[in-house]
C-alpha positions as CSV (number, residue, x, y, z in Angstrom):
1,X,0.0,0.0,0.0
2,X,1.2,3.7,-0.6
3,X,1.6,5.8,1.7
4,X,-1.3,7.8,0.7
5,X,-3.7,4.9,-0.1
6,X,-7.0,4.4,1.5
7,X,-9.1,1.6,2.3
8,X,-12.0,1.2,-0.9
9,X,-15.3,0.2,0.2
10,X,-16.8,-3.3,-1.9
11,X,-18.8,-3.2,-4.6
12,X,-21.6,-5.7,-4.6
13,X,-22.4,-4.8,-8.3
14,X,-21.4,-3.0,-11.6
15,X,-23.4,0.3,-11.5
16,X,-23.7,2.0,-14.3
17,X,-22.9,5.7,-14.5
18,X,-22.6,9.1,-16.2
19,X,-19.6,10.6,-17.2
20,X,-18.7,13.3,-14.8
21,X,-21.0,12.0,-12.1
22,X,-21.2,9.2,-9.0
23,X,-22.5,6.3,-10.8
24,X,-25.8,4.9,-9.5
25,X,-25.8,3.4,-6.7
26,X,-21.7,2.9,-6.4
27,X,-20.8,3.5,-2.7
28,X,-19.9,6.8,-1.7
29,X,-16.7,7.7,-0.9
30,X,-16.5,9.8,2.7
31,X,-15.6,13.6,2.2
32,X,-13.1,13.3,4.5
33,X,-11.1,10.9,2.2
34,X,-11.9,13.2,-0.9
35,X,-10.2,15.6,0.9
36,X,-7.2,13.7,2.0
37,X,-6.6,12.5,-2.2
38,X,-6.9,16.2,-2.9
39,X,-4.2,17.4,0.3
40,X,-2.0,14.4,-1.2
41,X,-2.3,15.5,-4.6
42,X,-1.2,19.0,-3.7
43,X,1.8,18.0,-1.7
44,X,3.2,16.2,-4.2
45,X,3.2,18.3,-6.5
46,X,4.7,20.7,-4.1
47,X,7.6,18.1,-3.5
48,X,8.0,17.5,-7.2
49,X,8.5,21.2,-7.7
50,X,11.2,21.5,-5.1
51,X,12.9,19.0,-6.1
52,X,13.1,20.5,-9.4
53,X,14.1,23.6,-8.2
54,X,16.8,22.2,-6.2
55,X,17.7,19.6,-9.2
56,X,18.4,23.1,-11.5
57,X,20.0,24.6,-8.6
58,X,22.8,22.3,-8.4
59,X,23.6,22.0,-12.1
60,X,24.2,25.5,-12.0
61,X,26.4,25.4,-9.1
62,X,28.3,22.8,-10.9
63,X,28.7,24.2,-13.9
64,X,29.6,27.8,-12.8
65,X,32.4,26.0,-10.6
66,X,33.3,24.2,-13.4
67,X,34.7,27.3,-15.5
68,X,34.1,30.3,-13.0
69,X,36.5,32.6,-15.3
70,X,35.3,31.8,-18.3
71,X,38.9,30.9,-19.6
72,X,40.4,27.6,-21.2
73,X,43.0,26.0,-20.5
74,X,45.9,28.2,-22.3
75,X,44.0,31.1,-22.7
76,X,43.7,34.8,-21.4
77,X,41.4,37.7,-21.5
78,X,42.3,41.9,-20.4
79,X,42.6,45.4,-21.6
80,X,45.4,47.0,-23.1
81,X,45.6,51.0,-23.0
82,X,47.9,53.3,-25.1
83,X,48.0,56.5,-24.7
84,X,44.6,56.6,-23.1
85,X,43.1,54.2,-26.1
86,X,41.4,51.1,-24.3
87,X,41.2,47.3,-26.3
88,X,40.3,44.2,-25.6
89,X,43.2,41.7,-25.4
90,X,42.9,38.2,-25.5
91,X,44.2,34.9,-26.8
92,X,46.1,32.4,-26.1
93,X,48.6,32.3,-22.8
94,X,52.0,30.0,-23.7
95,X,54.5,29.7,-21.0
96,X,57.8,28.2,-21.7
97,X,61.3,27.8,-19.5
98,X,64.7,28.1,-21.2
99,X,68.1,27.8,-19.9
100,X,70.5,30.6,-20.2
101,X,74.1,31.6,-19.5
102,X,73.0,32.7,-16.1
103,X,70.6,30.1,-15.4
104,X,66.5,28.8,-16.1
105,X,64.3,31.8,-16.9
106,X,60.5,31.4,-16.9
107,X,59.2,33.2,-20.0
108,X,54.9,34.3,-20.1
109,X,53.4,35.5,-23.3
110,X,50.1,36.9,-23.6
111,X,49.1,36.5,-27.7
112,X,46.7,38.5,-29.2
113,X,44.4,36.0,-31.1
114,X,46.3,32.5,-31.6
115,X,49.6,31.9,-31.1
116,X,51.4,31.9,-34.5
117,X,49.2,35.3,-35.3
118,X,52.3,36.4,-33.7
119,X,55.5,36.7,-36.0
120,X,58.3,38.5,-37.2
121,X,56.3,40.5,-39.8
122,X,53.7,41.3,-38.1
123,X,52.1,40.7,-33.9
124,X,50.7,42.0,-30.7
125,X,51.8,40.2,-27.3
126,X,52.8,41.4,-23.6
127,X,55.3,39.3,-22.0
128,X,56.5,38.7,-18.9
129,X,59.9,36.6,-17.9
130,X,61.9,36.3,-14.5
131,X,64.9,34.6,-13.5
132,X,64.2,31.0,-12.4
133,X,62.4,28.0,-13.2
134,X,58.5,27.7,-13.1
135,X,57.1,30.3,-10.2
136,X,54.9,29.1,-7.3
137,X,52.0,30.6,-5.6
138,X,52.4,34.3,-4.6
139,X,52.7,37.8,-6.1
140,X,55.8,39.2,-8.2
141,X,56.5,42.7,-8.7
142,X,57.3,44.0,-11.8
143,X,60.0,46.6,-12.1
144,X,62.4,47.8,-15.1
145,X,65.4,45.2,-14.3
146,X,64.0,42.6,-11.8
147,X,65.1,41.3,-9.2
148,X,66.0,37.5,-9.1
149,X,63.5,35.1,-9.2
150,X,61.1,37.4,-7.2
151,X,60.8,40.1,-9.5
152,X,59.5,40.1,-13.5
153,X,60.6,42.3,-16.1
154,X,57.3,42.9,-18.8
155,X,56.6,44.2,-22.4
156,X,54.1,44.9,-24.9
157,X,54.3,45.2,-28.6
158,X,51.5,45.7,-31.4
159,X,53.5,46.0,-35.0
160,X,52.1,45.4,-38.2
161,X,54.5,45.3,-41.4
162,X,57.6,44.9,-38.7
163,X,59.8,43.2,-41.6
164,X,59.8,46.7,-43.5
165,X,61.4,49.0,-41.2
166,X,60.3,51.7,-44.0
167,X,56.3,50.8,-43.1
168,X,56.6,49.4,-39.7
169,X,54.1,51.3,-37.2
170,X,52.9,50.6,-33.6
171,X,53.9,50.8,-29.7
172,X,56.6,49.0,-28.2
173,X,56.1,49.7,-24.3
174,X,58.5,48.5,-21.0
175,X,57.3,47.9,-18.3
176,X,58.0,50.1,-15.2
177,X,56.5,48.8,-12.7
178,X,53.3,46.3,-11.8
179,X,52.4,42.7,-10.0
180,X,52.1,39.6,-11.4
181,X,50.1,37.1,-9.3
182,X,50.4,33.1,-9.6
183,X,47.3,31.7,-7.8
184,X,47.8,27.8,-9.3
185,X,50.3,25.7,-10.4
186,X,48.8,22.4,-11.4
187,X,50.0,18.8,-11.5
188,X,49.8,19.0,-14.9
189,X,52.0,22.1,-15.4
190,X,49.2,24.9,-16.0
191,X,49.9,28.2,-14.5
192,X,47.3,30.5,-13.9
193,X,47.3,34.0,-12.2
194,X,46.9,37.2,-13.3
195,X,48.9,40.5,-14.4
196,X,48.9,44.5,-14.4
197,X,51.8,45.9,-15.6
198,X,52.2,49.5,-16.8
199,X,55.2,51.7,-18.2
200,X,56.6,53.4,-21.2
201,X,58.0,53.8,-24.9
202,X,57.8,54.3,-28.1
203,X,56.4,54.3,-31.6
204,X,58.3,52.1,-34.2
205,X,57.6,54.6,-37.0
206,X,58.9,57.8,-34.9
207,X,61.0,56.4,-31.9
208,X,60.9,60.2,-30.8
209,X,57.4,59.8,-30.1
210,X,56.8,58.8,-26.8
211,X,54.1,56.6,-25.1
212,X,52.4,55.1,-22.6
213,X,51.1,52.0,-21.8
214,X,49.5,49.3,-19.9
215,X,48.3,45.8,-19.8
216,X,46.2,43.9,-17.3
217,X,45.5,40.1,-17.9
218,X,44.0,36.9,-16.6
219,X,45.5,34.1,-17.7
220,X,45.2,30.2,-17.5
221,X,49.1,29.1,-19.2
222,X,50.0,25.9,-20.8
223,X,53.4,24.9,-21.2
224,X,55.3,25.3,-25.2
225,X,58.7,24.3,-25.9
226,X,61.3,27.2,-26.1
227,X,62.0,26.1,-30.0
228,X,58.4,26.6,-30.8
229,X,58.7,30.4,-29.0
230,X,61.6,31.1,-30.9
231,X,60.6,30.0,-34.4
232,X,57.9,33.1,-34.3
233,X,60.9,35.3,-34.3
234,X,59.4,38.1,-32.2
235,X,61.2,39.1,-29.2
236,X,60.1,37.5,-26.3
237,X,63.4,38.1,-24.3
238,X,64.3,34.2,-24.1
239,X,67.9,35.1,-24.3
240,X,70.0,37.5,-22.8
């Protein structure tokens, strides 16, 4: 029996009826049991509706948690101001680690669009690089030299025709000073962290012209090989 069964009175024969009323002579059923199948009724369609509810409710907490940024892996998304112009900036995030004379040095570059839209004729990155291997959790400060392994040093460039130093145009800006946070480091060898960096420079096709610059970023990085950095042939500052 169901919880919300009843007990049905016998039938003696097979009345006939009318539809939409009692048939003739069936039994009738007490008022207080009508009104128990209609309290019944109404409470579960109450439950079913919560549980609804709280089904929905879930899948959306799920799913938010499952890409709260809105980022893939080895990608970013930010501004970038010039001289007071504001853009969009996003694309992929590489990361790459390559020895030097003095040591490993962790190299971060932010790509405008995909990766290989980036090249020696032509591209619009920021990049940031310290001394040392792969960084850990914690905030880096950003200044014009660095500063070990606890300090970056950044760029931006945006150059179109850069081949042809006849039509070359754009900014090429140094960072002067700025943080760079790491907030993961995953088994698998994605960073992710964010970074605001701002400073100075110039135009390509009138280094007198001075500018200004900045770049702020959120990125999730995956890891490239230094030889597929340095085939783009875009300065990255990989080596000394």
């Amino acid at each position: 029996m169901s919880r919300f069964a009843r007990p049905v009175p016998s039938v003696r024969a097979v009345p006939t009826s009318v539809p939409g009323r009692p048939a003739a002579g069936a039994p009738r059923v007490p008022r207080s049991w009508q009104r128990a199948d209609r309290l019944a009724s109404a409470l579960e369609t109450v439950v079913a509706g919560l549980f609804i509810v709280a089904v929905a409710s879930v899948s959306g907490v799920l799913l938010a948690g499952c890409d709260s940024d809105g980022l893939g892996i080895g990608d970013y998304r930010g501004t970038t101001r010039v001289d007071g112009a504001t853009e969009a900036f996003d694309g992929e995030a590489v990361y790459t680690v390559v020895e030097t004379p003095r040591g490993p040095r962790f190299v971060l570059g932010l790509f405008k669009g995909r990766l290989y839209d980036s090249q020696y004729d032509g591209y619009d990155f920021a990049a940031v690089r310290r001394d040392g291997g792969r960084p850990g959790v914690g905030g880096y400060s950003v200044t014009t030299e660095g500063a070990g392994s606890r300090s970056f040093t950044a760029s931006y460039a945006r150059v179109s025709d850069a081949n042809d130093p006849d039509a070359a145009q754009g900014p090429v800006v140094r960072a002067t000073e700025g943080v760079v946070t790491i907030t993961q480091v995953d088994e698998f060898g994605f960073v992710s962290g964010t970074v605001h960096f701002s400073g100075d420079g110039v135009r390509v096709e009138n280094p007198r012209q001075r500018v200004s610059g900045e770049v702020t970023a959120t990125f999730e990085a995956r890891y490239e090989r230094p030889e597929t950095l340095r085939r783009l042939g875009v300065d990255l500052g990989l080596d000394d």
